[in-house]
C-alpha positions in Angstrom: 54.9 -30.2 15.8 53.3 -31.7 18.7 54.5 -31.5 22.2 54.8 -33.9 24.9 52.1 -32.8 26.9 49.6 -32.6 24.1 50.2 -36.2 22.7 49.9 -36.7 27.0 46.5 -35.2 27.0 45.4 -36.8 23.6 46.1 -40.0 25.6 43.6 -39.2 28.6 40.8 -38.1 26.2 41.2 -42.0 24.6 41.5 -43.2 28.2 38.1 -41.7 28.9 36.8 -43.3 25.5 38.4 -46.4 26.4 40.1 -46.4 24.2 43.5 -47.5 25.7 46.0 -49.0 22.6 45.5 -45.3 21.3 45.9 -44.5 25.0 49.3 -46.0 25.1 50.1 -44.8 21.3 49.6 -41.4 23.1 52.0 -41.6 26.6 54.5 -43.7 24.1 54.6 -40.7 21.3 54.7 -38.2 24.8 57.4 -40.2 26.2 59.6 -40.2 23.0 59.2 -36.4 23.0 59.8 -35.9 26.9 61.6 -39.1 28.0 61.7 -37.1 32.0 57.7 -37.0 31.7 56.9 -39.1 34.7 53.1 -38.8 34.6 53.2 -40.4 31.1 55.0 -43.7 32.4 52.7 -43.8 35.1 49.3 -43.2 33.0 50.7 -45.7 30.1 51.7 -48.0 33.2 47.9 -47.8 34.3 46.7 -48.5 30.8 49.0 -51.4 30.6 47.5 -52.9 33.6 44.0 -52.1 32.6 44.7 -54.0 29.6 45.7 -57.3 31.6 50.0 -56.3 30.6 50.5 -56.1 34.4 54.8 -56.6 34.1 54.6 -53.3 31.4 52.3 -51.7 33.8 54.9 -52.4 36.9 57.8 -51.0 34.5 56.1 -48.0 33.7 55.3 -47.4 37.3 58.9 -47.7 38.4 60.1 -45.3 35.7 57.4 -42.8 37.1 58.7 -43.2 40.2 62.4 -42.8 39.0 62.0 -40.1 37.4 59.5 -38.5 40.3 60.5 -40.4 43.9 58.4 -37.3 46.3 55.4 -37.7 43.9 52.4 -39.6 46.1 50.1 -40.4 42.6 52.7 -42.4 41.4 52.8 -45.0 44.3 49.6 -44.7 44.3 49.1 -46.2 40.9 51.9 -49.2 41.4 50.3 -49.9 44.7 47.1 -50.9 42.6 49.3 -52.4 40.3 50.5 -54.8 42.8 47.4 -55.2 43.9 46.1 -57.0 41.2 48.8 -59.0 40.8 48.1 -60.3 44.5 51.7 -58.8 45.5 50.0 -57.6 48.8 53.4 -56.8 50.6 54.6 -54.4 47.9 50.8 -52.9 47.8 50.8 -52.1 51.1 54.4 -50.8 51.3 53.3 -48.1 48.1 50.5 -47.6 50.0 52.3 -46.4 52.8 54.8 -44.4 51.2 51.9 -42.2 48.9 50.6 -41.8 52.3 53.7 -40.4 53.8 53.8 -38.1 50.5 50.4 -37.1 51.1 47.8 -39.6 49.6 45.1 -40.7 52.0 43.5 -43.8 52.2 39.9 -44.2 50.3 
C-alpha cells in the first residue's frame, strides 16, 4: 500500500517532468491518505496555479497554511499566488509574514 509521502514524492518527480495533472493526481492521492499533510496542499496549490486554476491554487494554499500557520514556504507560495492574480496587498502581506517566519526576500 502506498503511503502519503510516497504518492507526495511521485508528484514532485511529475512536477519536474511537467507533468502537473499527474502532479495533482499525486498530492490529491497523498492528501486522501494524510488529509494533515500540509506540504501536499501547498505543492498541488502551486500546480494549480501553474496550470492557470489560480482560485484551486489559493484554496490549497490556505489549507497549507491551516494546517501549518509557523511554516514560512507556505506563505511563500500563496504570496506568488496572489501575485499572479495582481492581489498585490495580500502578496505583500504573505510576503511579510514568511519573512517574519524566516523566508528572505530574493
Amino acid at each position: 500500500m502506498q503511503d502519503a509521502m510516497e504518492a507526495f514524492k511521485q508528484g514532485l518527480d511529475h512536477v519536474r517532468r511537467s507533468e502537473f495533472e499527474h502532479a495533482v493526481e499525486a498530492f490529491t492521492k497523498a492528501i486522501e491518505l494524510d488529509p494533515e499533510l500540509a506540504i501536499a496542499y501547498d505543492a498541488r496549490g502551486a500546480v494549480f496555479t501553474l496550470m492557470g486554476n489560480t482560485d484551486q491554487g489559493i484554496a490549497d494554499c490556505n489549507e497549507a497554511i491551516r494546517l501549518a500557520p509557523k511554516e514560512a514556504k507556505f506563505y511563500r507560495t500563496r504570496c506568488l499566488v496572489f501575485r499572479d492574480v495582481g492581489e498585490q496587498a495580500k502578496a505583500e502581506a504573505d510576503l511579510a509574514k514568511s519573512e517574519e517566519l524566516g523566508i528572505t526576500r530574493d
